[in-house]
C-alpha positions in Angstrom: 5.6 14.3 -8.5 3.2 12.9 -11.0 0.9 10.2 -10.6 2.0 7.2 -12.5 -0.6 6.8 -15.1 0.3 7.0 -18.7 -2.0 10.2 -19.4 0.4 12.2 -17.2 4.1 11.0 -18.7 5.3 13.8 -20.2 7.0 12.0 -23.0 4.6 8.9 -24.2 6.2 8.5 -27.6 9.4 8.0 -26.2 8.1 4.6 -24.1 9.5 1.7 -25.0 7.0 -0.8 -24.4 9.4 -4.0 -24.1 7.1 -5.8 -21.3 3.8 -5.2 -22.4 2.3 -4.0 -25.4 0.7 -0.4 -24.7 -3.0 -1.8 -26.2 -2.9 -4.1 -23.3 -1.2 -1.7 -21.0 -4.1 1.0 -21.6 -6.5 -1.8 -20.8 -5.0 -2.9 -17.3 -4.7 0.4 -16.4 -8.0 1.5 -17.5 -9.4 -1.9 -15.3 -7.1 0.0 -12.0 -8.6 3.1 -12.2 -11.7 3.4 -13.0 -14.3 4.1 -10.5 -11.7 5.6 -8.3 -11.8 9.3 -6.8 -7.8 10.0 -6.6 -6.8 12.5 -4.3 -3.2 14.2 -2.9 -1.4 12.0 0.3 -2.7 14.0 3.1 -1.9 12.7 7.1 -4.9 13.3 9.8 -4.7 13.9 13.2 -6.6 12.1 15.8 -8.2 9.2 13.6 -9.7 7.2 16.1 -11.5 9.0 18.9 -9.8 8.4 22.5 -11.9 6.3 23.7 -11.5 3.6 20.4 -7.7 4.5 20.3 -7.0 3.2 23.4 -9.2 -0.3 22.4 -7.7 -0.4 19.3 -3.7 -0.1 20.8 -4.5 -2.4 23.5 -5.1 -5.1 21.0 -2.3 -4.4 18.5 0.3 -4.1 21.3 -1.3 -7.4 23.0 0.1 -9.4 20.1 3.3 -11.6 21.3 6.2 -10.8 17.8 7.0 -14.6 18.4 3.5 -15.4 17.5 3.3 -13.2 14.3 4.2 -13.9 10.9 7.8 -12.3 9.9 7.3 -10.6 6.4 11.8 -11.0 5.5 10.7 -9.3 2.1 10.2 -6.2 4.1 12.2 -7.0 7.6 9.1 -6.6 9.6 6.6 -8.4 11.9 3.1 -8.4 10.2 0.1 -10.0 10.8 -3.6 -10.3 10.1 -5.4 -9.7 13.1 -8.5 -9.7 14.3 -10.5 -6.1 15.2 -13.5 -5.3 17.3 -16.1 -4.9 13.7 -16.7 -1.2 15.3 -13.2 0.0 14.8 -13.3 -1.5 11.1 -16.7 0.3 10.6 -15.2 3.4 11.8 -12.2 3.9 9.9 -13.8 3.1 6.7 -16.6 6.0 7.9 -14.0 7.9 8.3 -12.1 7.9 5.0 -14.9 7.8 2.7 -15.7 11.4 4.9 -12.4 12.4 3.9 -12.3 11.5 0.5 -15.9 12.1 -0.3 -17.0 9.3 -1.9 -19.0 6.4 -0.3 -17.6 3.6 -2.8 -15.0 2.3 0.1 -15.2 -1.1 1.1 -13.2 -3.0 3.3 -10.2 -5.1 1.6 -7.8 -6.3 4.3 -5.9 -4.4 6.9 -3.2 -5.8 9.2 -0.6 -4.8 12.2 2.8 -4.5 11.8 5.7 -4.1 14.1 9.1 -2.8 12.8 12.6 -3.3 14.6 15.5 -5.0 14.4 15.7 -8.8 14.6 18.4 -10.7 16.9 20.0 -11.5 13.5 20.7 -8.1 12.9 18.0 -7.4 9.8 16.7 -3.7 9.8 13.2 -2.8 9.3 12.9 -1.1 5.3 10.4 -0.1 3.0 12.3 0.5 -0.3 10.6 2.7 -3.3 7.6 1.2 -5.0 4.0 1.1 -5.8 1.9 -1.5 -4.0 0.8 -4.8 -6.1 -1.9 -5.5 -3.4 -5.1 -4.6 -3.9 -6.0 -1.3 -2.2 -7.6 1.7 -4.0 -7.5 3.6 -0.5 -5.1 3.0 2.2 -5.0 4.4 6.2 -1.9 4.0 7.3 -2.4 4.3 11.3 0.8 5.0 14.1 0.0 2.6 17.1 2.9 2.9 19.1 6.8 3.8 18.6 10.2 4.9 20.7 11.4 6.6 17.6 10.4 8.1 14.4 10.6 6.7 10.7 8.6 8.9 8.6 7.2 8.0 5.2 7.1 9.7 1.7 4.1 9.5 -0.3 5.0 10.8 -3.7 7.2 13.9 -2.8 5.7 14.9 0.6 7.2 13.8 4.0 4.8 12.4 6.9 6.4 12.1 10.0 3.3 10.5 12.9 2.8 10.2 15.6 -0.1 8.2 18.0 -3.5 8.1 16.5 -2.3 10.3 13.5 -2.8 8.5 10.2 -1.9 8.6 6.2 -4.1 8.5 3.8 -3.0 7.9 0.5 -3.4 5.4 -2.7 -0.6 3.0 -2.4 -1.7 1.2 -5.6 -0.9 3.7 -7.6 1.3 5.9 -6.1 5.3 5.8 -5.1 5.8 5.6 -1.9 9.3 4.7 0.5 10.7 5.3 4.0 14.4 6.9 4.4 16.9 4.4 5.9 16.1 3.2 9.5 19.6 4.5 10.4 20.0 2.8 13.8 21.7 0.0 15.5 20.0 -0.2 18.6 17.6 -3.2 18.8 15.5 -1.9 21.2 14.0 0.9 19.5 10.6 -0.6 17.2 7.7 1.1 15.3 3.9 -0.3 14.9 1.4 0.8 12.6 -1.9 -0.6 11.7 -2.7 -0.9 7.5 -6.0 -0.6 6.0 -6.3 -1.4 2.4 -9.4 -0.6 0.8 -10.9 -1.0 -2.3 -14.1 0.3 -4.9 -17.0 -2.4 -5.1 -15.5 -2.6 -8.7 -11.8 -3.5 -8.0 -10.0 -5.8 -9.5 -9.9 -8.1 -6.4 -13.9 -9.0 -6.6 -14.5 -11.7 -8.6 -16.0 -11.5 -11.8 -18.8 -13.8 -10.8 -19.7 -12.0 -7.4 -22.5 -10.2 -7.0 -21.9 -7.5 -5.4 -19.8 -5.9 -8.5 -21.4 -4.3 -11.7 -18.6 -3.5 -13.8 -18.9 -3.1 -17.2 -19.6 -7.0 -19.1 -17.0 -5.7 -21.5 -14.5 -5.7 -18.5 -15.7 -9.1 -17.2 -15.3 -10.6 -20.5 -11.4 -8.6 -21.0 -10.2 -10.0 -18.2 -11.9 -13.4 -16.8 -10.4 -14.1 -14.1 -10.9 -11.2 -11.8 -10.2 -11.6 -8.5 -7.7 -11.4 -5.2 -5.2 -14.2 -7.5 -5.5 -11.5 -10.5 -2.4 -9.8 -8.6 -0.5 -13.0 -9.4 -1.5 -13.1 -13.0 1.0 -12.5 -15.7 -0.8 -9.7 -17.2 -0.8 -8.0 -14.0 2.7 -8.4 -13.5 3.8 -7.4 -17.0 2.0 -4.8 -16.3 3.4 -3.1 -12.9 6.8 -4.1 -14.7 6.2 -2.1 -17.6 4.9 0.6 -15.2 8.2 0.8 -13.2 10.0 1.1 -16.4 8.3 3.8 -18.0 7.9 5.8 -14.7 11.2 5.4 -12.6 13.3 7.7 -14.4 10.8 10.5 -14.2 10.4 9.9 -10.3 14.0 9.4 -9.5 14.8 12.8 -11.7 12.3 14.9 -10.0 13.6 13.6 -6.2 17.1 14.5 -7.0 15.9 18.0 -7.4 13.3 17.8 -4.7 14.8 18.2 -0.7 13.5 14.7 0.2 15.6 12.0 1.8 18.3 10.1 0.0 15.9 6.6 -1.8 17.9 3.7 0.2 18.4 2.1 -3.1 20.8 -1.1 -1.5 17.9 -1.9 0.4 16.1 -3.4 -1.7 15.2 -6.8 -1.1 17.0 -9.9 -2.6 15.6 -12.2 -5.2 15.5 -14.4 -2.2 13.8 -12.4 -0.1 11.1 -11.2 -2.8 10.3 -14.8 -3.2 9.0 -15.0 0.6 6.7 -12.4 0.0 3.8 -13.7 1.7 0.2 -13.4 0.1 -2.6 -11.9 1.8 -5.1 -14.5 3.0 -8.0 -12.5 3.8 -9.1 -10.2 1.0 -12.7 -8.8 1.6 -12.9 -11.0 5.1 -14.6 -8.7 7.6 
């Protein structure tokens, strides 16, 4: 499966550029990518030593689901929690090891807890490409009864306990197959780090710690975590979707992945409860 970026569409001439115009469209993506090392979805056993493992599920499992925020976008349990600053340090030592590059900061990361409510809605992760900010992700199995493996462009990761994902959920597809159970006992919990370049969009243009190019700054003013929100940004990943969907759902019908649960994607209603992240850069 391709990376959605317009230098890899095999057809350009044939987009239709009804959202946003392509000189604008080159710029925004230009602004995403640069300064990023991209790399293949590859999954990582034993993330965490024991010994920080055993910290770290302690205090994800310790959280009460009637005192976290319920995300009814996704049909999941998430929240912002706090970690031990060593086990924060350590997974971002970690990934910038595996990727190679030291330009990984933190960005946000949260816990989530997926199964079925008394109400009867089913944990989902339809396909898509993440708004949030998040040039690097982790994604890290805490606990589960059962498996729900994801797809990060067209490979399958099934995890387990301390095993992790790392991928770039910002820029590439990514969905889980159908939960395809009734029983309301059975849950999966994963922690999410999303990081980010000292550059990404999410810095604002008047902190200090970036050095982006003045040209940049002066493109796009208003740089920072609210640029998601922005119409430009959203005309954007739009225009994105369009130009890229057909190719991706062509190449998965002849792939052997899992069926794309395409009625579970949530309502207008639903999308509109999409929560925002409060904490972006907070460490």
């Amino acid at each position: 499966m391709i990376r959605p970026l317009l230098k890899n569409h095999p057809k350009p001439d044939s987009i239709e550029w009804v959202v946003c115009d392509k000189e604008t469209y080159m710029a925004v993506e230009d602004l995403l990518t640069r300064d990023v090392t991209f790399f293949e979805p590859f999954m990582v056993d034993q993330f965490y030593s024991d010994e920080d493992f055993k910290e770290l599920k302690e205090i994800c499992l310790s959280h009460n689901l009637k005192n976290l925020d319920y995300n009814q976008h996704l049909q999941k349990w998430e929240e912002e929690i706090e970690l031990p600053q060593h086990l924060v340090d350590k997974a971002i030592n970690r990934i910038r090891e595996l990727v190679g590059t030291d330009d990984i900061h933190h960005g946000y990361y949260f816990y989530t807890h997926h199964q079925i409510t008394e109400d009867g809605r089913k944990p989902r992760l339809p396909l898509h490409i993440d708004f949030s900010p998040g040039s690097y992700f982790i994604g890290l199995h805490i606990s589960s009864n059962r498996d729900w493996p994801c797809v990060f462009k067209d490979q399958i990761f099934t995890i387990k306990e301390n095993q992790a994902i790392i991928a770039q959920t910002e820029f590439d597809y990514h969905w889980r197959p159908s939960w395809n159970s009734d029983d309301p006992n059975e849950y999966y919990a994963v922690l999410l780090f999303h990081l980010r370049h000292k550059n990404h969009w999410s810095i604002p243009n008047n902190d200090p710690s970036q050095d982006r190019d003045p040209k940049v700054n002066e493109r796009f003013p208003n740089l920072g975590p609210d640029f998601v929100y922005s119409e430009v940004h959203d005309n954007y990943k739009v225009q994105q979707r369009k130009n890229f969907d057909p190719i991706y759902i062509e190449r998965h019908a002849e792939s052997d992945l899992p069926p794309i649960p395409w009625d579970e994607r949530p309502t207008a209603e639903d999308a509109a409860k999409e929560k925002r992240i409060k904490n972006i850069g907070a460490n």
